[in-house]
C-alpha positions as CSV (number, residue, x, y, z in Angstrom):
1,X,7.2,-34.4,28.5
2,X,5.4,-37.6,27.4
3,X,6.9,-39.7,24.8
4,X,4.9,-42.6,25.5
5,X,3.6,-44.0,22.3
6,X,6.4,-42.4,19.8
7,X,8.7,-44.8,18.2
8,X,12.4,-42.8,18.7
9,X,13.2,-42.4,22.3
10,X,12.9,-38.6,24.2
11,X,16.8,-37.5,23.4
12,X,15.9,-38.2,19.8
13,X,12.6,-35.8,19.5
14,X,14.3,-33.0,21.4
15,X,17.5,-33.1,19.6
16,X,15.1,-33.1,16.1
17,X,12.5,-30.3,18.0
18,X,15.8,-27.8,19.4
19,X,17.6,-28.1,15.4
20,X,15.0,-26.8,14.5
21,X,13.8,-23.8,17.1
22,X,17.6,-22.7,17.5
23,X,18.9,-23.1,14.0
24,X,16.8,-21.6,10.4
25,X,16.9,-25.6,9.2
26,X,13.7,-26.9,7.1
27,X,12.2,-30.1,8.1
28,X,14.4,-32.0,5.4
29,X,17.6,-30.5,6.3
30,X,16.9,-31.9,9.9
31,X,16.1,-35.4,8.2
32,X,19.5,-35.2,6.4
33,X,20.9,-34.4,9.7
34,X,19.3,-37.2,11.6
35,X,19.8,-39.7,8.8
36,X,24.1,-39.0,8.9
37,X,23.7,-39.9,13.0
38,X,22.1,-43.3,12.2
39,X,18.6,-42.0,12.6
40,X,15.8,-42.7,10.3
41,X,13.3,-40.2,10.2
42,X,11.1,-38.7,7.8
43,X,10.2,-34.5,7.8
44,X,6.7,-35.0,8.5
45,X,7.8,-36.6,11.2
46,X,9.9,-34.2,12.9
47,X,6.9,-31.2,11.6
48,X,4.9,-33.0,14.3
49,X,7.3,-33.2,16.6
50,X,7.9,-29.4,16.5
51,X,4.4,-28.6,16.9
52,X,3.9,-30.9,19.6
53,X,6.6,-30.4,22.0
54,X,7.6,-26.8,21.0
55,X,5.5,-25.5,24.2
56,X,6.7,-28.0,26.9
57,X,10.6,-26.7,25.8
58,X,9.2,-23.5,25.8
59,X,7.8,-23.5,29.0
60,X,10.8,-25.5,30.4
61,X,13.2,-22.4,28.9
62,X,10.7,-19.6,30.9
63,X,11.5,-21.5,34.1
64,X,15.2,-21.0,33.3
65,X,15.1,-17.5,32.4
66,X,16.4,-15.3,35.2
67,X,15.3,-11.8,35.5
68,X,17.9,-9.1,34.2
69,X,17.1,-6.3,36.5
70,X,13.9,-3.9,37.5
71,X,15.0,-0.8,36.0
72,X,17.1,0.1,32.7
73,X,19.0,3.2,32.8
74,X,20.2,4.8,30.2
């Protein structure tokens, strides 16, 4: 994941980017969020965020994923 050229370091964006895939937040609740740990940050913001790091985490979860089984029985 490149950060390189954001202002708010990497564990900054991905906290913002997993609030909001793991929990039903809106883009302002995250801010409020953000803003009562210290961090300034406006919705927008974090809307880009989402849309721009959302498939690198996604891709990094896939590699994670183990396989259940082959067969389901009933």
């Amino acid at each position: 994941m490149n950060t390189k050229g954001h202002s708010y370091p990497k564990t900054i964006i991905l906290q913002a980017v997993y609030f909001k895939l793991r929990f039903t937040l809106t883009y302002r609740d995250i801010e409020e969020i953000m803003k009562m740990r210290g961090i300034e940050v406006d919705h927008a913001t974090i809307q880009r965020w989402v849309y721009k790091f959302t498939p690198f985490i996604e891709s990094q979860m896939r590699k994670r994923k183990h396989q259940v089984d082959y067969s389901w029985r009933l």
